[in-house]
N, C-alpha and C positions, 0 to 999 in steps of 0.2 A: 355132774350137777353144778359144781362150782363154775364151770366154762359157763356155763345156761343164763347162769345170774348174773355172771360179769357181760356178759352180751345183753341181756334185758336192761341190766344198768344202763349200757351207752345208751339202748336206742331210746331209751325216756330222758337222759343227757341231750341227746341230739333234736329228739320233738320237741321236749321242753325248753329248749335254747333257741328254736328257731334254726334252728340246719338245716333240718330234713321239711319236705312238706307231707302230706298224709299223702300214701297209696292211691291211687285211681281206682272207681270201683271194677273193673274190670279185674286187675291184681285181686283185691278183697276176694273177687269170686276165687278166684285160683287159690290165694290163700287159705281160704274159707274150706276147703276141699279136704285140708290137711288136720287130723284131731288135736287139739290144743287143750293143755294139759295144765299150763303152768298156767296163772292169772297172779300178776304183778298188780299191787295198790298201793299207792305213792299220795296216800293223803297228806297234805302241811310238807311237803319233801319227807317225809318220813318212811321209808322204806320198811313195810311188811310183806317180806316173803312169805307166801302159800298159797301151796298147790291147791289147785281143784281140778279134779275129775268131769270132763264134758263128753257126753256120746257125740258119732258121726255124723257128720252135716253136710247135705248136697245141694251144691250150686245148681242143677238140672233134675225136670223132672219132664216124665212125659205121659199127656194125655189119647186117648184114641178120638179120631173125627169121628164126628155122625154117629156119638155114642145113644143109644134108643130104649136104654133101661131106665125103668120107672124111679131108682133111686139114684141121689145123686153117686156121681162117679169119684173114686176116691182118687187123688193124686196123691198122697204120702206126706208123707213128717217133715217137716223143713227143718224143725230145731227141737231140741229139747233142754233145757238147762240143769245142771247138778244141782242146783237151788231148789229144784220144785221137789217137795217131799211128799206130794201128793195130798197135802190139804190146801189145796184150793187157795196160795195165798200167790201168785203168780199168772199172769195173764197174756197170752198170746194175741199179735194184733199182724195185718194183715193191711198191706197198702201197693198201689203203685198199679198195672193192665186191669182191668177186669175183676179189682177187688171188691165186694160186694154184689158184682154183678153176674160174673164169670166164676170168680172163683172164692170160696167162704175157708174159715179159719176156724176151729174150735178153739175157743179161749183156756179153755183147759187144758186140755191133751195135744194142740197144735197139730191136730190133723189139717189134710188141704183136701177138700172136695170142689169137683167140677159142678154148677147147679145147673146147666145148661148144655146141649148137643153145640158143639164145633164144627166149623169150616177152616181146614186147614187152608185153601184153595183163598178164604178171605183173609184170612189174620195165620201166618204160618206159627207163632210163637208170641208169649207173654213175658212182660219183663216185670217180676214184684218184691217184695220188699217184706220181711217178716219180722220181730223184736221179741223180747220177753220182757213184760217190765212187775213192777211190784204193785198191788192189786190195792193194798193202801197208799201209798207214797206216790204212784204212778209214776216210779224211778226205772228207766230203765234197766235190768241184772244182766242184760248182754249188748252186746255190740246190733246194731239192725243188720240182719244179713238181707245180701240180696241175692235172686235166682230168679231162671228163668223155667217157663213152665212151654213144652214144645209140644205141638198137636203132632201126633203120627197120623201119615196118612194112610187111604185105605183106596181103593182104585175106583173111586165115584168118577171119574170123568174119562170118557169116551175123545181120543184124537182128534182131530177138524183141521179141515183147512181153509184158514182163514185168508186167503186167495183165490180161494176157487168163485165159483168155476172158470177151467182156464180154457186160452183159446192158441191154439200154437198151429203152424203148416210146416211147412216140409215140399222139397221139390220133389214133382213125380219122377216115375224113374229112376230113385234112392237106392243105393243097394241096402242089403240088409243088415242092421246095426244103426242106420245114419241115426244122431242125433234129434232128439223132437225137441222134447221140454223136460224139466226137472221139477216135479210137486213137493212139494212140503205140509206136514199137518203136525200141530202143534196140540201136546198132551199136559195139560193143566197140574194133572198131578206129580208128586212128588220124585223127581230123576234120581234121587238119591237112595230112595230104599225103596227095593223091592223093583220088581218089572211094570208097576202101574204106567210109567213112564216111556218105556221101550216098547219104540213103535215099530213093524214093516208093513212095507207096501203090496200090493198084488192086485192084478188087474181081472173083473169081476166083469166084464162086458169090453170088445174091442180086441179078440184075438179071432186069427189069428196075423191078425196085423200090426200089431205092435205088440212089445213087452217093456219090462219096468222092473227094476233093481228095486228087491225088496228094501232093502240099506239106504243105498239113496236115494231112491225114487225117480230117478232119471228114465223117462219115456225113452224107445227106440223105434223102427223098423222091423218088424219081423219076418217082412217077404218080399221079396226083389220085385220092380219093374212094376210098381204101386203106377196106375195110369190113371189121370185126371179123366180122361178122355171117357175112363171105361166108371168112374163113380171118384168124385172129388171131395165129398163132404165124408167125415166120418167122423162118431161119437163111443168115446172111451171110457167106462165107467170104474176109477179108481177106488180101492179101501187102503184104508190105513188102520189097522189092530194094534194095543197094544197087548201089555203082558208075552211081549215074543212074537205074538202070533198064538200062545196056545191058547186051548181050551179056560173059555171065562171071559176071556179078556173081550175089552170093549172096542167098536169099530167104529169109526167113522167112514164116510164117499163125499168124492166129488167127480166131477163130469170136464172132461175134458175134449174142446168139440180141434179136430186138426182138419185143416184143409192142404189138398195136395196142390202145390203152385204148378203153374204152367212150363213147358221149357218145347223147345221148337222142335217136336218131336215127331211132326205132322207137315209135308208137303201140300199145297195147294193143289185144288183137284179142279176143273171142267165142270158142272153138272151132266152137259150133253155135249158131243165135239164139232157141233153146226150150228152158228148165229143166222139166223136169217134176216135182215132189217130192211126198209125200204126208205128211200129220202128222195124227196122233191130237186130237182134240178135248181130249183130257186136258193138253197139252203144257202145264205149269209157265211163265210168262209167264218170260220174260228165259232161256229155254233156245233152245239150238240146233237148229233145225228142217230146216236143209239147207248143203249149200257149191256155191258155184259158181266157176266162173275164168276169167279171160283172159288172156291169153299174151302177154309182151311179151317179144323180143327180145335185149333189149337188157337189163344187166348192174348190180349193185347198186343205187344210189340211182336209179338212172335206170329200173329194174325195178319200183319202188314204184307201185301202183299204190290207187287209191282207188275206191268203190265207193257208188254213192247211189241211193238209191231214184225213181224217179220218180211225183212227185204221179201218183194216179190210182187206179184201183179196186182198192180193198183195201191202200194200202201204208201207209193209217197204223196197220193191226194190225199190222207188221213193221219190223222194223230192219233194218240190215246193217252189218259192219266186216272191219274187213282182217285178216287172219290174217300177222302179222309174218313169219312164218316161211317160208310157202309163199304168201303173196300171193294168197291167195284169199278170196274173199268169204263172209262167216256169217253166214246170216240167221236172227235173231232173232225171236222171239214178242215184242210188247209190249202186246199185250191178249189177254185169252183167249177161245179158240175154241168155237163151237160147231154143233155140227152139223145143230143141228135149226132154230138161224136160219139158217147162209148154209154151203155143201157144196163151194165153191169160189172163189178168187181168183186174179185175175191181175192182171199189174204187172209195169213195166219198171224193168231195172237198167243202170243207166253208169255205165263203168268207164274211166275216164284216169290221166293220170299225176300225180304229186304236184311233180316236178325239170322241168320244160321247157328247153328249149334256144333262146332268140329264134333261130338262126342256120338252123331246118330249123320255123319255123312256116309256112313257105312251101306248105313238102308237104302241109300241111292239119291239118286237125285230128285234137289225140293226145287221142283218146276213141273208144268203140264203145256199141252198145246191145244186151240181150239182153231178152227175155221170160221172163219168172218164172209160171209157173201151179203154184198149190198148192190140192193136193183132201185137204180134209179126212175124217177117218176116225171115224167113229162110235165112243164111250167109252160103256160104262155106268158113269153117274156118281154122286156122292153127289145127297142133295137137296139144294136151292139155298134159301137164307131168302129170305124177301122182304126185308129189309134189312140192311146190315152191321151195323147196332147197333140196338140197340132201347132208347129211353128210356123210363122210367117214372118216375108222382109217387104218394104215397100220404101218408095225413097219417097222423101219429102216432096211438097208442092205438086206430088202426083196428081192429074184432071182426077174430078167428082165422078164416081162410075165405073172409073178401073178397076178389072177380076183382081184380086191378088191372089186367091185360094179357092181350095175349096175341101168341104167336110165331107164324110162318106158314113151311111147309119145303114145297116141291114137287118131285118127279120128275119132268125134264124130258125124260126119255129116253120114247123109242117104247117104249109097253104102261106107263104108268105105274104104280108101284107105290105104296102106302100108306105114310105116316112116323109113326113111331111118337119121342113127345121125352121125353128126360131133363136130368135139372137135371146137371150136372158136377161131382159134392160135392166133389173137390178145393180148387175155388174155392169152395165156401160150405159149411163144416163145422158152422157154429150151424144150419141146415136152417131160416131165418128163411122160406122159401118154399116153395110146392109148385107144380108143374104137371099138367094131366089130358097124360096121354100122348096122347092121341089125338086131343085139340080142341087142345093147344098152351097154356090159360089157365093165367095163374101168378098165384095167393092166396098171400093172405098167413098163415103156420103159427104166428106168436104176435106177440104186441102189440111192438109197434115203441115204441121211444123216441128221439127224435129228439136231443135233451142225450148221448144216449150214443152215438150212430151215427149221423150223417146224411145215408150214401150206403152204399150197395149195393154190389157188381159182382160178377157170376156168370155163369158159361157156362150155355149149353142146347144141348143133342147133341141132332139130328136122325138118326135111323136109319131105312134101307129093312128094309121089310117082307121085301122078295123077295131079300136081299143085305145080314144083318146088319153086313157087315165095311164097308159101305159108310155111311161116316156125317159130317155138317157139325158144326161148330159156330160161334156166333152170339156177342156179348156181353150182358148184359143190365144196364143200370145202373137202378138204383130212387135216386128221391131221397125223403127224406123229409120232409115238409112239417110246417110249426109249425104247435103249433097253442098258443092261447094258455092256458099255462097261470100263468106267474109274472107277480106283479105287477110293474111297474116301479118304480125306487127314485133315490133321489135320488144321483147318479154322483160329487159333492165330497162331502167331509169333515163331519160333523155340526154343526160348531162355527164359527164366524165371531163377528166384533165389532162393536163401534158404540163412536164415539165421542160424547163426553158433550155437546158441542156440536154433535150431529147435528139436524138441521132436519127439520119434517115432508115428506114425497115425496123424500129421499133414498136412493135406492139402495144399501145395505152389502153387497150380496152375489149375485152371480148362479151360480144354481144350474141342473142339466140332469139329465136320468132318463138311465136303464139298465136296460134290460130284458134278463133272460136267453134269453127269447123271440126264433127269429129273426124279426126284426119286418119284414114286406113293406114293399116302397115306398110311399111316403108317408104312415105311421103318426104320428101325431099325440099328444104329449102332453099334456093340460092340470093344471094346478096350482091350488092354492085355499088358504085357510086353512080348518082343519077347523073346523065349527059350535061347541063349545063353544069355541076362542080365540076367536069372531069377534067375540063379544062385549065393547067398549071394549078391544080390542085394542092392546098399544103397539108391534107390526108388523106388519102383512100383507104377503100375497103378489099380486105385479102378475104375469100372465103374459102372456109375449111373444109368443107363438101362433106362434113358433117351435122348440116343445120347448125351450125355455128363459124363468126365470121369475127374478126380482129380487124379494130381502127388501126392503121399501121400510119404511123411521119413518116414526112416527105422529103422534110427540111433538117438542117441541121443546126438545132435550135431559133427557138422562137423568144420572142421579147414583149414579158406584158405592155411597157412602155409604149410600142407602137401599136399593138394590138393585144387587146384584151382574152377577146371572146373570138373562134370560132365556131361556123356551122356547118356542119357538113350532112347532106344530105342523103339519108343510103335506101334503096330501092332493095324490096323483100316481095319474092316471086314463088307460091307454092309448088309444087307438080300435079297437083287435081286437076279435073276438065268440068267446068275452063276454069285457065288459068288465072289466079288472082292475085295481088300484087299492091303495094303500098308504098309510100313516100314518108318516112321517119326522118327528121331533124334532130343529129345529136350537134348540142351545146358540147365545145370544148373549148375547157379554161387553164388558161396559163398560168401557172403556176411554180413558185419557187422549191426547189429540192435540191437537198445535200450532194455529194457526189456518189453515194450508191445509187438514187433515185428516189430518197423517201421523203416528200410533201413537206416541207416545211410552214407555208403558209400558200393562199387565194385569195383573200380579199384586200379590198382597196387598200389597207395601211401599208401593206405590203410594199405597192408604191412607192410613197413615204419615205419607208425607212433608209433606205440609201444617200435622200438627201441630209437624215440626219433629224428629223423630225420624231417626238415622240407618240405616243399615246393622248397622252395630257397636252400635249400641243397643238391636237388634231383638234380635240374638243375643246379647247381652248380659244381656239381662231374659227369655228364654228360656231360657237356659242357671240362671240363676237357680232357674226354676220349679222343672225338674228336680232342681236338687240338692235344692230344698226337700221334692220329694215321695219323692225316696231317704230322707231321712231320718225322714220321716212313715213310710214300710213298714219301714226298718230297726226304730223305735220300737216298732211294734204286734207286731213278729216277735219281741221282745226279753219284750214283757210277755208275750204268749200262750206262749214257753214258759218264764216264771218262775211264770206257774200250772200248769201242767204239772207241772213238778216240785214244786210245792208239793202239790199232791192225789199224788204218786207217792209221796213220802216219810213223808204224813203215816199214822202207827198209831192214831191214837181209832178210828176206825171205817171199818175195814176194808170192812166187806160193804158201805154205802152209795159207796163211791167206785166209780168206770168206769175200769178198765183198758183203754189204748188200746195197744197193738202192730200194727205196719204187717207183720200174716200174712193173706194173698191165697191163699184158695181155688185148683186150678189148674179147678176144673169137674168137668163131668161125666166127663172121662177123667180123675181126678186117684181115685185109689181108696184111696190112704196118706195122703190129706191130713187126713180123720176117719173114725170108726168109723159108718157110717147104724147099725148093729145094736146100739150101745149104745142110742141116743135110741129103737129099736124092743122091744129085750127088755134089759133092764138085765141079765140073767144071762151077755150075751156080754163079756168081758173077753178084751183083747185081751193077749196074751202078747210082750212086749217089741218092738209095732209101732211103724216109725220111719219118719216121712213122707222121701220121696222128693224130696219141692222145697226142703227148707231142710236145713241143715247143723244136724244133732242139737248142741246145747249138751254135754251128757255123756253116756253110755251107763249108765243105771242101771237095775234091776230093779226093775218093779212087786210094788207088798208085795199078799198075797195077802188078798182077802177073803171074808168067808164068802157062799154064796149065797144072793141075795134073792127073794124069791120072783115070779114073773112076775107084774107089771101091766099085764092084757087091756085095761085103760082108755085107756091111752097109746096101747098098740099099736092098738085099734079107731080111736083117734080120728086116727091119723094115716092109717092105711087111707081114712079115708072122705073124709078131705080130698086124699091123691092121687088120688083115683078122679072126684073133682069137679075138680081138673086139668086131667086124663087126659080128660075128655068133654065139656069146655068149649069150646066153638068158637072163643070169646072170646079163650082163651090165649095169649099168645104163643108161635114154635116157637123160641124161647132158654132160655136157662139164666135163671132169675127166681127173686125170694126169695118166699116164700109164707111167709105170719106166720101163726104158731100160737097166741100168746099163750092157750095154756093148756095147763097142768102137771098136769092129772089128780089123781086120788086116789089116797094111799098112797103116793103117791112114798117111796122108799129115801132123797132127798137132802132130803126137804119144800120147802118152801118157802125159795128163796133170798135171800128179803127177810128184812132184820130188824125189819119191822113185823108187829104180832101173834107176833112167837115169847113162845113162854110160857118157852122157856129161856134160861139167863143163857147170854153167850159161853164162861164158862169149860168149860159143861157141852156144848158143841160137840164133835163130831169129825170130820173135814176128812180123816179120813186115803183115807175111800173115792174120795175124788176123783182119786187119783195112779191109780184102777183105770180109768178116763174114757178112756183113751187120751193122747197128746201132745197132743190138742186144749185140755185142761184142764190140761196140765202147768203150766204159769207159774201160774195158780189155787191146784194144788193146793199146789206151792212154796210162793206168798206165809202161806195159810193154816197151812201147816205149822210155818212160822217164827213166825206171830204165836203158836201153839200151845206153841212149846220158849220161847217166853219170856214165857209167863205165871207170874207170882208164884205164885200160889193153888196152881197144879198143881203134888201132889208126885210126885216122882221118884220 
């Protein structure tokens, strides 16, 4: 007793101090379990021991599901306090799952009633809370206990499978055992007590082909050599009981549908072992001439079947392949048919599978064989060439009309008909050829050059006689052959060098021809020096009888100095017929080089340099030259026109000097530039005409003068010299000066020289001349002027 007290001591020591925290209520319950005897009161720290007497109290209690009595159901006493003396001064309260609703409390006696039927399946257990407190004071007299209140179950719920219904296969042909599927059905109620929970399985529809593990439920096979072939679809109808399986217990089903998968268990079959098919002679090669099939069983890849011809009479005109779709076989044309060589073929086909199975090669072989007979059917056809192409050669500048060829078409059909050929002017619109319709020969329709075109290609259409619409066509290639017409020429550059210390039979240069000519195999060039170089020659030509020829020296060394530049002439001779042949001029230049032979310099400075001369001194004495001869033409330009103006200016004598003005004729379309009809009838005076090519100096009026009388002399004599012109053959067809140098008699103006005038200048008068036209105008001016400032003459 004394241990008891000294332990209750600490642990109100240790609560009261903050040590310990309170118990979980989880512990409470487990505490709670245990009968407590002692009750320690520690009012003010004042420690009163005494005991009190408590009856049993249980943390669990349990009620039945799906309780269906008229009165509530009792669940039992949760507590009862040594306080209550049974007058009614203590009060029982009731809190926490389903208080008030679910579960009620007697305030007095602390009984616990269920008022309501349970679903354990919804709410497995309740968790609630009980007290006793004082019925005046509403002081608590115990601790709240808590407890759980746990629905027991009862076997309301039937297994199910919440899966189903299921779909599983399996390969045909399984032996027995193979695995299918494995079901599961799920029993709501309680696994833990009782067998409501404990389910097996067994199968109620679907033997004797399959069975099923009552335990685990795993689907098998239960008879060997299951054949799609023979029934593929099959439905299994599953239970699940629990309670064990015995008697009572609830079942559930589901439906389990299994299909048996395919496997290549089935060879390819013939239906019948004779194709009989018929095709037209006409049949397009690589078209479809027939189908045939064999029949397999057996289900996607394993259906696939292949199909081959067998070597033998007649299968290498025909093909065959498989038809993706329908697995059947098409046999193909791969040469073309004819009816009037061979009226029938036969030939076998086998047909196996592509997917084999090792596990049923036992049962033999997956192939079959069928016979193929195909009877050809007579076409009336186009005509047939005798060759797919036709080549031809013809040489250039061939005469118009020449055969070069000819094409050949026959009717191969029963009762032959006659072919009549055409050229296909599509392909040849120059009509470079012609053919006789009726023999097939194709000439040649105009001269061929072969530089400009040296191949052909033209169709030629074959036509029946008897069945226009029926017609071949053929290629025809023509080549055109060379012929020799261009000379060959020398295929390097004209020009090449030597050095000045070149040795005699040195080689400076190798040269090779080029013919425009297409030159046949093995055409041969030969080279020479032509006859007049060959004479003391300072190089000829060595030819290497390889179409190629080498400049070789002559001399032993040569000197820019004296000579710069040779030419040497060389003669290139083909071997075609006939033979054709040219005259090339190679420039060779001298040049300085080291003592290996290698080119130092060619051009002019080169020269030069030996005396000592630079670059800058070249250009320097050069440049020189130049200015020197500017100033030579500036000089000469300067005096010719200070004579110029010296004969312009001077008045002694006028009539001897030559007035020069830069006025250009515009020709024969030019009809305001002079008057022709003064120089023909001096009576024409032209009334204020003003050339059209130059810009008039001033606008003045011609002074009028009196009429002179026609001289026939002028006029006849210029007549007679255009007329001899005019009839000349000699003449040129330009515009050309034609000199008259003669002035007739009588002239109005006399003579314009002042050798032989009998009169003085002052007795002159000039004025007729302003009547001339513009041609004479600057003339009549000058004279005008020398006239107003003559002394003599009076005003």
């Amino acid at each position: 007793m004394l241990t008891r007290n000294c332990l209750s001591l600490l642990l109100w020591v240790l609560f009261d101090g903050g040590l310990l925290t309170p118990l979980p209520p989880q512990l409470q319950q487990t505490l709670a379990t245990e009968p407590r005897e002692n009750v320690i009161h520690l009012p003010g720290r004042q420690l009163h021991f005494q005991r009190v007497k408590r009856g049993w109290v249980w943390n669990q209690f349990f009620v039945l599901e799906e309780y269906m009595g008229s009165e509530p159901q009792y669940v039992g006493k949760k507590l009862h306090s040594d306080l209550d003396k049974g007058e009614g001064t203590v009060k029982y309260t009731l809190s926490g799952d389903g208080a008030g609703t679910v579960f009620t409390i007697d305030e007095t006696t602390g009984d616990i009633h269920a008022i309501r039927s349970l679903d354990r399946e919804e709410k497995p257990f309740y968790t609630l809370r009980a007290q006793a407190v004082d019925i005046e004071t509403r002081k608590p007299l115990e601790p709240e206990s808590e407890f759980i209140i746990k629905v027991q179950d009862i076997n309301d719920n039937e297994p199910k499978f919440l899966d189903g219904p299921y779909v599983a296969s399996v390969p045909e042909m399984s032996p027995v055992g193979a695995y299918v599927l494995q079901v599961k059905a799920t029993d709501a109620d309680d696994p833990t007590y009782g067998n409501s929970a404990r389910v097996v399985y067994s199968i109620l529809q679907g033997q004797p082909y399959f069975s099923i593990d009552p335990k685990t439920g795993v689907i098998r096979t239960a008879l060997p050599n299951m054949d799609r072939e023979v029934k593929e679809q099959y439905q299994v109808l599953i239970q699940a009981k629990d309670m064990g399986g015995q008697l009572g217990g609830l079942a559930g089903t589901t439906i389990v549908n299994i299909t048996l998968t395919d496997v290549n268990d089935n060879p390819p079959r013939f239906p019948k072992s004779i194709f009989h098919l018929k095709v037209p002679e006409s049949s397009p090669i690589g078209s479809a001439i027939g189908r045939i099939r064999a029949v397999d069983p057996d289900f996607g890849q394993n259906a696939e079947i292949e199909y081959n011809i067998v070597p033998g009479d007649g299968g290498n005109l025909f093909d065959i392949v498989t038809d993706e779709d329908t697995q059947e076989g098409i046999i193909k044309l791969k040469k073309p048919l004819d009816f009037e060589t061979k009226k029938a073929y036969t030939f076998k086909v086998e047909a196996s599978n592509l997917h084999l199975d090792h596990r049923f090669h036992s049962a033999g072989p997956f192939k079959d064989t069928a016979t193929v007979k195909i009877s050809v059917l007579d076409v009336e056809e186009p005509p047939v060439f005798s060759k797919p192409l036709y080549t031809m050669e013809v040489y250039e500048d061939t005469p118009v009309g020449t055969i070069i060829g000819a094409v050949t078409a026959q009717d191969l059909d029963v009762g032959s008909s006659a072919v009549r050929y055409f050229i296909d002017w599509k392909s040849d619109g120059d009509s470079y050829f012609t053919i006789d319709g009726t023999e097939g020969t194709i000439a040649t329709n105009e001269l061929l050059d072969r530089e400009s075109t040296a191949q052909y290609n033209f169709s030629i259409i074959a036509r029946k006689v008897s069945n226009t619409l029926l017609t071949s066509k053929v290629s025809i290639l023509i080549n055109v052959l060379d012929v020799n017409e261009f000379p060959p020429e020398i295929a390097v550059p004209y020009e090449t060098s030597v050095c000045e210390n070149a040795k005699p039979g040195q080689i400076i240069q190798l040269v090779s021809a080029a013919d425009r000519d297409l030159s046949p195999a093995g055409q041969q060039f030969s080279f020479r020096v032509s006859p007049e170089a060959a004479i003391k020659p300072n190089f000829t030509v060595r030819d290497f009888r390889n179409n190629t020829a080498g400049i070789e020296a002559r001399r032993n060394g040569y000197s820019r100095r004296q000579q710069e530049l040779y030419f040497l002439p060389v003669v290139i001779e083909d071997s075609s017929y006939p033979v054709q042949s040219s005259t090339s001029t190679m420039t060779i230049r001298v040049c300085r080089c080291d003592s290996d032979g290698t080119i130092l310099s060619c051009n002019v400075e080169a020269i030069f340099l030996p005396v000592g001369l630079s670059t800058g001194a070249l250009i320097a004495i050069l440049l020189c030259i130049v200015i020197l001869l500017v100033i030579v033409v500036l000089y000469v330009a300067l005096r010719r026109q200070k004579k110029k103006d010296t004969l312009m200016t001077s008045k002694e004598d006028i009539r001897d000097n030559v007035i020069h003005y830069d006025d250009e004729g515009g020709g024969e379309e030019d009809t305001q530039a002079f008057d022709i009809g003064a120089l023909r009838n001096p009576k024409v005076i032209e009334d204020n005409k003003i050339r059209r090519d130059i810009k008039p100096d001033s606008l003045c009026l011609p002074r009028q003068r009196p009429a002179v009388e026609d001289n026939t002399d002028i006029r006849d004599f210029i007549h007679q010299r255009l007329q001899e012109n005019d009839v000349d053959p000699t003449a040129p067809p330009y515009d050309s000066l034609a000199t008259y140098a003669y002035e007739g008699n009588g002239s109005v103006a006399d003579s314009l020289s002042s050798i032989d005038s009998l009169t003085s200048e002052a007795d002159q008068d000039y004025d007729y001349l302003t009547d001339w036209g513009p041609r004479f105008k600057v003339l009549a001016d000058m004279f005008g002027e020398e006239e107003s400032y003559n002394p003599d003459k009076v005003t």
